[in-house]
C-alpha positions as protocol buffer text, in pm:
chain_id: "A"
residue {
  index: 1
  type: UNK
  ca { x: 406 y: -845 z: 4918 }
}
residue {
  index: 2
  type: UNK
  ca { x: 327 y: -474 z: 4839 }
}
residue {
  index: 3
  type: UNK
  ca { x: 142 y: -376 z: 4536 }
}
residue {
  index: 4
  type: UNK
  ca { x: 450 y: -253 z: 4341 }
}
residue {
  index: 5
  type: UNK
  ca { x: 587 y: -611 z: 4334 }
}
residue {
  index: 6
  type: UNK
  ca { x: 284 y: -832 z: 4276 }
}
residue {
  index: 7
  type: UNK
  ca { x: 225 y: -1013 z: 3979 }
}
residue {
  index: 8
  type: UNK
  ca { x: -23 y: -798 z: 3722 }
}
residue {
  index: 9
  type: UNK
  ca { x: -364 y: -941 z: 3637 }
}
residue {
  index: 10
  type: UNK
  ca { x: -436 y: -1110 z: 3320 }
}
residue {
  index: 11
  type: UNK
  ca { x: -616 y: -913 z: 3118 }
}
residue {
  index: 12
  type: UNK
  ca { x: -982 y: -1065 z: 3027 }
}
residue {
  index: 13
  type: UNK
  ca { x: -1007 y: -1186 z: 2680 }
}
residue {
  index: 14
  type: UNK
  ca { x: -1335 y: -1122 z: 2503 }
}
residue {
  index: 15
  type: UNK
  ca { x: -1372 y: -1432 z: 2264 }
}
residue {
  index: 16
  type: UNK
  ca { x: -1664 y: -1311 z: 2131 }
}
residue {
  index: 17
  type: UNK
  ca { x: -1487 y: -1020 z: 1985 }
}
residue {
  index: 18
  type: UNK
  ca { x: -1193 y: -1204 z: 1886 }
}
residue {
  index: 19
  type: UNK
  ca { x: -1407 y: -1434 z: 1688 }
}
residue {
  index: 20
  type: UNK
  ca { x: -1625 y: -1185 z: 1534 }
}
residue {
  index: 21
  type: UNK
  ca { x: -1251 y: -984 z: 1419 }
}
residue {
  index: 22
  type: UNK
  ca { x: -1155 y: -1289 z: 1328 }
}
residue {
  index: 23
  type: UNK
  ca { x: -1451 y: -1386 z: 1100 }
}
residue {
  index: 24
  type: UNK
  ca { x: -1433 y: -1022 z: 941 }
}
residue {
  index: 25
  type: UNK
  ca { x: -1059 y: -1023 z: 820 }
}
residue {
  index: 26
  type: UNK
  ca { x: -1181 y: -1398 z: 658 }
}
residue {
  index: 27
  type: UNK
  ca { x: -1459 y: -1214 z: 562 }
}
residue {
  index: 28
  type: UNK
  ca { x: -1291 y: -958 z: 358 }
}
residue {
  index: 29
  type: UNK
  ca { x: -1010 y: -1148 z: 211 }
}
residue {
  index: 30
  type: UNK
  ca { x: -1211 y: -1395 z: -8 }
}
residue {
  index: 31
  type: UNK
  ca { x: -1553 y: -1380 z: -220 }
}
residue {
  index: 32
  type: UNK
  ca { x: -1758 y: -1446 z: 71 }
}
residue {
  index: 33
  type: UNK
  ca { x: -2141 y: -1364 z: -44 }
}
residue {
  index: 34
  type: UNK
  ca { x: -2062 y: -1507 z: -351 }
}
residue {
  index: 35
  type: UNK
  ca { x: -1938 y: -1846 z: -242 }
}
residue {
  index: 36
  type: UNK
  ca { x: -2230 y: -1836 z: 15 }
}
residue {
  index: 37
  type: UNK
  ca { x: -2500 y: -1754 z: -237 }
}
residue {
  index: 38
  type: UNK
  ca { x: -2333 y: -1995 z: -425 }
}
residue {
  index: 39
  type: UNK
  ca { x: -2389 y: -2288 z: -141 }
}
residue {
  index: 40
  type: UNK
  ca { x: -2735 y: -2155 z: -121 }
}
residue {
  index: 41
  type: UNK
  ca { x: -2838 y: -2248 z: -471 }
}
residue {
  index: 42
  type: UNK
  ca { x: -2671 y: -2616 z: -433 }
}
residue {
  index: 43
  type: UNK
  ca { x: -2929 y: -2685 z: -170 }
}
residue {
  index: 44
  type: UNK
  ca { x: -3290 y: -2703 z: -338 }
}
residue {
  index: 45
  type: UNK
  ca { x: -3132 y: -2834 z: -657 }
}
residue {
  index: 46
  type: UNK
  ca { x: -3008 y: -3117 z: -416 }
}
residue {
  index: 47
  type: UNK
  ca { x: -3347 y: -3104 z: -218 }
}
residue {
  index: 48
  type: UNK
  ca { x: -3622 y: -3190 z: -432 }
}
residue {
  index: 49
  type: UNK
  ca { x: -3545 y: -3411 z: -638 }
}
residue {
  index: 50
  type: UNK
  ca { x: -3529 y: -3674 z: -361 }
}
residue {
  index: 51
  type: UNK
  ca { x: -3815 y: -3537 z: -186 }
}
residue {
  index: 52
  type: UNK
  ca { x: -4167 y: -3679 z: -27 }
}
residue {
  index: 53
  type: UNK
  ca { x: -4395 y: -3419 z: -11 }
}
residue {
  index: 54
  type: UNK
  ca { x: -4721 y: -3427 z: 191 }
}
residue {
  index: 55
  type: UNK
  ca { x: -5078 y: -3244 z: 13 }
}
residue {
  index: 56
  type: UNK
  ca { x: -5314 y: -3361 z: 170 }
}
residue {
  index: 57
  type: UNK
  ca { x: -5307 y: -3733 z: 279 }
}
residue {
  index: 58
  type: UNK
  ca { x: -5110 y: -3779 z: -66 }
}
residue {
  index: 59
  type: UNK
  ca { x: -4725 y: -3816 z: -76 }
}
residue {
  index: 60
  type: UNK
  ca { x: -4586 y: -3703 z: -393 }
}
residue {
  index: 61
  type: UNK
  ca { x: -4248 y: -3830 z: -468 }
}
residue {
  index: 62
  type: UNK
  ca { x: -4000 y: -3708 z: -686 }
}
residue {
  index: 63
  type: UNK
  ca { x: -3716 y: -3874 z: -776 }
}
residue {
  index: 64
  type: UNK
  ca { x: -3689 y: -3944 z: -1150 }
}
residue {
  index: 65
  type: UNK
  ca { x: -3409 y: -3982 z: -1387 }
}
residue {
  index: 66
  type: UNK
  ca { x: -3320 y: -3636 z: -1319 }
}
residue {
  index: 67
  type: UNK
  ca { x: -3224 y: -3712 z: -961 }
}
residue {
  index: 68
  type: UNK
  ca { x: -2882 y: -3807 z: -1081 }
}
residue {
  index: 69
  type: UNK
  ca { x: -2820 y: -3459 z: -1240 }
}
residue {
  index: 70
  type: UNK
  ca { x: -2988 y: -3235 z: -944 }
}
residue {
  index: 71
  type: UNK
  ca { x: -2722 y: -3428 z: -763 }
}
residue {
  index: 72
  type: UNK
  ca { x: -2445 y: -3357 z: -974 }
}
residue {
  index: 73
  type: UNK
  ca { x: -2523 y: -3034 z: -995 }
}
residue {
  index: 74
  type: UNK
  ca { x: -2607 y: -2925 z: -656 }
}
residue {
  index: 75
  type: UNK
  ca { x: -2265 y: -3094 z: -525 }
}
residue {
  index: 76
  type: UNK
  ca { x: -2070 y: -2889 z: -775 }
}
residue {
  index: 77
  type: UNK
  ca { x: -2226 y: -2581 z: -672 }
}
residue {
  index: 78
  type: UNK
  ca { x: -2175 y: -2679 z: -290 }
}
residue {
  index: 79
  type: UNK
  ca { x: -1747 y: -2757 z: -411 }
}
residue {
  index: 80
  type: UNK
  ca { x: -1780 y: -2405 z: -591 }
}
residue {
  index: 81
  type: UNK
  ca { x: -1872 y: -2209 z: -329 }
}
residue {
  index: 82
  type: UNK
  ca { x: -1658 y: -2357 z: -97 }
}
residue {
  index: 83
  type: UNK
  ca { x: -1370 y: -2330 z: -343 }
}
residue {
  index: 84
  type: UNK
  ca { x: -1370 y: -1979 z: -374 }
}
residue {
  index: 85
  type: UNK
  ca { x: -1341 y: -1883 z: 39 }
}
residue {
  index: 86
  type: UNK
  ca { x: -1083 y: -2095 z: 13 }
}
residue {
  index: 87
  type: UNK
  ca { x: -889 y: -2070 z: -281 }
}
residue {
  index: 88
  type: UNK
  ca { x: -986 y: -1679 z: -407 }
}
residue {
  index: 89
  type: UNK
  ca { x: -709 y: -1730 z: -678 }
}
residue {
  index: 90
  type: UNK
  ca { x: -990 y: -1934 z: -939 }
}
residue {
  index: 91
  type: UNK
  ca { x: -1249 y: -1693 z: -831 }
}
residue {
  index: 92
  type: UNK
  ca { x: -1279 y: -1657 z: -1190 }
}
residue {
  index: 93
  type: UNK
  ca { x: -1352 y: -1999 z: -1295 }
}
residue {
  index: 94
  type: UNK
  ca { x: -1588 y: -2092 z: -1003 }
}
residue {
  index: 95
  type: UNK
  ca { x: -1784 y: -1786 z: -1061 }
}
residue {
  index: 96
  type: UNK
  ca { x: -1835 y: -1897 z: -1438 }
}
residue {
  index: 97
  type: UNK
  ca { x: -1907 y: -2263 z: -1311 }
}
residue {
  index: 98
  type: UNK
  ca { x: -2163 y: -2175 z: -1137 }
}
residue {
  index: 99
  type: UNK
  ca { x: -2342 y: -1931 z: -1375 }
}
residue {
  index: 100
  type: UNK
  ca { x: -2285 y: -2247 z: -1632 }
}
residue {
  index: 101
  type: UNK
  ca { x: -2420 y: -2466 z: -1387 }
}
residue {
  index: 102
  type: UNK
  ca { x: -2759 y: -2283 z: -1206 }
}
residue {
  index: 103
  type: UNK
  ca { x: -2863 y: -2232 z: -1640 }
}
residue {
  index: 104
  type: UNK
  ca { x: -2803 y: -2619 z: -1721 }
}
residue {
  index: 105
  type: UNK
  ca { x: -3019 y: -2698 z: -1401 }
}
residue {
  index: 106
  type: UNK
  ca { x: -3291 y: -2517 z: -1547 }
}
residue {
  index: 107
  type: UNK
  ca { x: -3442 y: -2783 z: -1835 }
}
residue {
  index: 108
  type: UNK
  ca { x: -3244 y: -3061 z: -1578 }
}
residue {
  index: 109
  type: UNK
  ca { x: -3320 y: -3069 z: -1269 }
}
residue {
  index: 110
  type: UNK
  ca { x: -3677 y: -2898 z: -1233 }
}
residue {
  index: 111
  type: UNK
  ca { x: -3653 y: -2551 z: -1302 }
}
residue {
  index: 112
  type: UNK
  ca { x: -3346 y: -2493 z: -1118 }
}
residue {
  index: 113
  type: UNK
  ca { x: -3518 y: -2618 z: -782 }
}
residue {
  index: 114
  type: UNK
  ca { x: -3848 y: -2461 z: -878 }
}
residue {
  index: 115
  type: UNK
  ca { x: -3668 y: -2114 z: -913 }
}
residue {
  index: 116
  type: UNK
  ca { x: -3526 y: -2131 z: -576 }
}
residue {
  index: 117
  type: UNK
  ca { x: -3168 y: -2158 z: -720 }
}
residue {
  index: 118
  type: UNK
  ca { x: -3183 y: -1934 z: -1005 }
}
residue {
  index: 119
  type: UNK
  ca { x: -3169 y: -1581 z: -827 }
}
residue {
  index: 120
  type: UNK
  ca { x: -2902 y: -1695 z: -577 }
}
residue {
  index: 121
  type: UNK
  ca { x: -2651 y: -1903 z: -834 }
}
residue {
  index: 122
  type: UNK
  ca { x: -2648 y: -1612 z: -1115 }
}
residue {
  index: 123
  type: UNK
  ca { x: -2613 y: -1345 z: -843 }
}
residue {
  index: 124
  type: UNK
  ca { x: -2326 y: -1568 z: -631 }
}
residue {
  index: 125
  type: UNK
  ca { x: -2176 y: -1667 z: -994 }
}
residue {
  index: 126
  type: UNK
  ca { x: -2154 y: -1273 z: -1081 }
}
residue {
  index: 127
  type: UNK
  ca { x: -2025 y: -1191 z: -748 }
}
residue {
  index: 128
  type: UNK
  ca { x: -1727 y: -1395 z: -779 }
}
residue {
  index: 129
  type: UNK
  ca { x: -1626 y: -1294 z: -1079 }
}
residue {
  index: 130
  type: UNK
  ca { x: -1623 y: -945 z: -1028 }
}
residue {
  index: 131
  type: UNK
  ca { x: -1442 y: -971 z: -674 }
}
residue {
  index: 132
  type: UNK
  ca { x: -1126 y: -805 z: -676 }
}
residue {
  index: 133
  type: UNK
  ca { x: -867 y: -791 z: -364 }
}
residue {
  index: 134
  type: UNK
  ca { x: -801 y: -443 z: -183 }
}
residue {
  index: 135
  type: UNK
  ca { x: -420 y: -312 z: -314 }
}
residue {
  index: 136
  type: UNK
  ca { x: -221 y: -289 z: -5 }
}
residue {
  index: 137
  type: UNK
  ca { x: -129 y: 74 z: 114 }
}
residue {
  index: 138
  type: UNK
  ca { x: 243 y: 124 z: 47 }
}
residue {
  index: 139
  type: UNK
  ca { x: 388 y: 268 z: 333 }
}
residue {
  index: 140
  type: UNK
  ca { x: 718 y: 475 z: 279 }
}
residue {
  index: 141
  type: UNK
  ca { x: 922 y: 535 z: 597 }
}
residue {
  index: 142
  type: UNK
  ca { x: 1259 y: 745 z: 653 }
}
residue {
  index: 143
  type: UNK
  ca { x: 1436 y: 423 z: 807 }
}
residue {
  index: 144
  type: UNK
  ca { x: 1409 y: 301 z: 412 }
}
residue {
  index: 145
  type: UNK
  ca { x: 1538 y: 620 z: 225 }
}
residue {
  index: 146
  type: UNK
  ca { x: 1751 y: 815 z: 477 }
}
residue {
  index: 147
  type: UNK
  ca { x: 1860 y: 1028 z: 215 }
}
residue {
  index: 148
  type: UNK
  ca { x: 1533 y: 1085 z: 20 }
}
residue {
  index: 149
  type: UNK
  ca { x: 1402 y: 1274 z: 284 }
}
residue {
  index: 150
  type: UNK
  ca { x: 1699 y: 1475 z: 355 }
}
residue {
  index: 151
  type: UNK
  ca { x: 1703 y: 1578 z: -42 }
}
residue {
  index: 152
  type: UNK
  ca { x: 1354 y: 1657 z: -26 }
}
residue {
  index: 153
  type: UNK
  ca { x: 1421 y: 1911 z: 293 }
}
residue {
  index: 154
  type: UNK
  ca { x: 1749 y: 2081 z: 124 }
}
residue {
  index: 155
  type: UNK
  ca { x: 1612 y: 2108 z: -201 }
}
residue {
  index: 156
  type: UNK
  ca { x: 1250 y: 2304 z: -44 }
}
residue {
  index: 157
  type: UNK
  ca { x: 1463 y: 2489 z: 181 }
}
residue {
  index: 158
  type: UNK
  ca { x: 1720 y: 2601 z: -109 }
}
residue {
  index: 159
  type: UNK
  ca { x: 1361 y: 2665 z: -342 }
}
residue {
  index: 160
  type: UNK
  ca { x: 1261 y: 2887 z: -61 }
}
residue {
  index: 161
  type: UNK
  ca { x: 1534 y: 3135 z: -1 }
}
residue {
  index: 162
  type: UNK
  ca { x: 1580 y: 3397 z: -267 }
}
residue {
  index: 163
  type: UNK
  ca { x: 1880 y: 3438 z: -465 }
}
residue {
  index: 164
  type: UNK
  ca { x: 2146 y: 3696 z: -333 }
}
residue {
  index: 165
  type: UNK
  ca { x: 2170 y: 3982 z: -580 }
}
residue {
  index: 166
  type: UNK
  ca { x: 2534 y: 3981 z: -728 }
}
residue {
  index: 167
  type: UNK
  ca { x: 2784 y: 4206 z: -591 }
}
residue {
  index: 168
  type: UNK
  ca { x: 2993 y: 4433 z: -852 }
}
residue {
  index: 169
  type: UNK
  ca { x: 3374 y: 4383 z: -822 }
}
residue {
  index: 170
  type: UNK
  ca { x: 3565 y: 4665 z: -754 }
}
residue {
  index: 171
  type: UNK
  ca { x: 3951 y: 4700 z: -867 }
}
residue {
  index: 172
  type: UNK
  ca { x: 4201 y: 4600 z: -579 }
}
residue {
  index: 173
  type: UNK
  ca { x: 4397 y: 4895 z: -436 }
}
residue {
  index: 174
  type: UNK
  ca { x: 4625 y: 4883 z: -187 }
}
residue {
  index: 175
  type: UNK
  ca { x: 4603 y: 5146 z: 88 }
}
residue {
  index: 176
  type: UNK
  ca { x: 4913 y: 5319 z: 275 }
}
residue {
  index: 177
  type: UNK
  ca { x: 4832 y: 5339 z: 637 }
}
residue {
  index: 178
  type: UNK
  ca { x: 4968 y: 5637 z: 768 }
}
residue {
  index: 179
  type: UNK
  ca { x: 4889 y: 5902 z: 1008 }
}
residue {
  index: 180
  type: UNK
  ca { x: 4830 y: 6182 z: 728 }
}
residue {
  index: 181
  type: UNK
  ca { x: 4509 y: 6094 z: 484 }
}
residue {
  index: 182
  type: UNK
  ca { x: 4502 y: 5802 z: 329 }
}
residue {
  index: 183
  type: UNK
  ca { x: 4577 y: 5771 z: -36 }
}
residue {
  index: 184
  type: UNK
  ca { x: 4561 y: 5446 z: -272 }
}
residue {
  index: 185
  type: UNK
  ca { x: 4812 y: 5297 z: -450 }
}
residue {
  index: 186
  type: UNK
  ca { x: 4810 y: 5064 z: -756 }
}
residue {
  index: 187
  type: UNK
  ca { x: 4871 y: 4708 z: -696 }
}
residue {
  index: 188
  type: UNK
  ca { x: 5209 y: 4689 z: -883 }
}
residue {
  index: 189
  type: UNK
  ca { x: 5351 y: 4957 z: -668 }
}
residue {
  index: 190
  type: UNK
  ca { x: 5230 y: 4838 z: -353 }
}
residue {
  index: 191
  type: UNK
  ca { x: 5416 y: 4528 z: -473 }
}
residue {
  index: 192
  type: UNK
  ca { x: 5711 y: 4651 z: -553 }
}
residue {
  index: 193
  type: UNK
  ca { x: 5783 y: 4839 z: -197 }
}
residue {
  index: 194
  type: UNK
  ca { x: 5702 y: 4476 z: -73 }
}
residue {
  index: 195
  type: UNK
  ca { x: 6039 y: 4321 z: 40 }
}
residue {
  index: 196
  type: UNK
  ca { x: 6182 y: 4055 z: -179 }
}
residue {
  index: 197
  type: UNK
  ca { x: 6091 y: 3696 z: -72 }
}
residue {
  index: 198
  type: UNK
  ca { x: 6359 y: 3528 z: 183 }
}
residue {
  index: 199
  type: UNK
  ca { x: 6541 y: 3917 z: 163 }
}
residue {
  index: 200
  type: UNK
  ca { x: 6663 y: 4013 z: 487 }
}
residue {
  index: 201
  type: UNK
  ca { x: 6686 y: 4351 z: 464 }
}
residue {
  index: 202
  type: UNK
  ca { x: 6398 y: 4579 z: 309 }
}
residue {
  index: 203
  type: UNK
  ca { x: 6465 y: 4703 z: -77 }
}
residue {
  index: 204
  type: UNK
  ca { x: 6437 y: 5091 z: 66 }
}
residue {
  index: 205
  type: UNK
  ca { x: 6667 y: 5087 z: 329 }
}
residue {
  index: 206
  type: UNK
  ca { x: 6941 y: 4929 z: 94 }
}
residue {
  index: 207
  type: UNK
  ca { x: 6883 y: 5199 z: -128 }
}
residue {
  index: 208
  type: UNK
  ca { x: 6975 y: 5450 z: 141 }
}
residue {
  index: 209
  type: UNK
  ca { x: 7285 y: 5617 z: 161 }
}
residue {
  index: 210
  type: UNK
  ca { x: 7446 y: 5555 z: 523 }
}
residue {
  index: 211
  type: UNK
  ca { x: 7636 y: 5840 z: 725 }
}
residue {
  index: 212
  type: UNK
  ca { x: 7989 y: 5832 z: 739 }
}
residue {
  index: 213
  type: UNK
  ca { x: 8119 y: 5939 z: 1025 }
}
């Protein structure tokens, strides 16, 4: 086996990179930050109200009545986010949810998570409204207008050449070629010492007289 006929190598894949090009185009195509800021703010809404925290050798715990709503509310948030990477078509809507949402949290469940959530829901909610998709480039090729392109290139290259000045007609004369100097004749007589169509024999030389003998 010589090198011209064995088999080529596979070339090495970098998955790394074909992950990270693969997160970017995701990335790009959908309100990402604010879905994700939008996630962000679900979780201390969710957190605290069911909560032990340690000061001290004391354990504080928070769940009241308001653990119901912190729920609520940090679950919607959570569905919100994930709704717009997913579904960028009611960007709109989840973007206002979750504005609506992050200010009802504040008297319900504890200051919107002690503040933690306010900053990140109003600035995800805001994001997602105003998230707009890139226009496509349109790309116009010859194979789709053949003749555009040929229109374009006749009409620059008539626009280009200057006009040709107009020639001034001169009366037709017909010449007499002869050895002496040449002298012009008007059309009609030039036409008349023309022989007659389908005549045999010229007008002139019937005219002339023949010899007798």
């Amino acid at each position: 086996m010589s090198s011209a006929t064995a088999e080529a190598r596979p070339e090495h894949r970098n998955l790394v990179g074909a992950f990270w090009r693969g997160f970017r185009d995701f990335r790009r195509s959908r309100p990402f930050w604010g879905g994700l800021l939008a996630m962000i703010a679900g979780v201390p809404i969710l957190y605290f109200p069911y909560a032990h925290l340690s000061l001290g050798g004391v354990t504080i715990a928070m769940s009241t009545t308001a653990g119901a709503g912190s729920l609520i509310i940090g679950v919607l948030l959570i569905i919100l986010g994930l709704t717009a990477w997913f579904q960028p078509a009611v960007r709109i809507f989840a973007g206002v949810a979750t504005t609506l949402l992050i200010l009802v949290s504040i008297p319900v469940s504890n200051l919107a998570g002690f503040g933690m959530a306010l900053l990140p829901g109003l600035i995800g909610g805001g994001l997602m409204m105003a998230w707009a998709k890139l226009p496509e480039p349109a790309v116009a090729t010859a194979a789709e207008a053949p003749g555009a392109a040929e229109g374009t290139t006749a009409e620059s290259v008539a626009t280009e050449q200057p006009a040709a000045a107009p020639v001034a007609e001169e009366p037709v004369t017909a010449q007499s070629v002869t050895e002496g100097p040449v002298t012009e004749k008007p059309v009609a007589e030039a036409a008349a010492e023309q022989p007659a169509a389908g005549g045999s024999i010229p007008t002139q030389q019937a005219a002339e007289p023949k010899e007798v003998r």
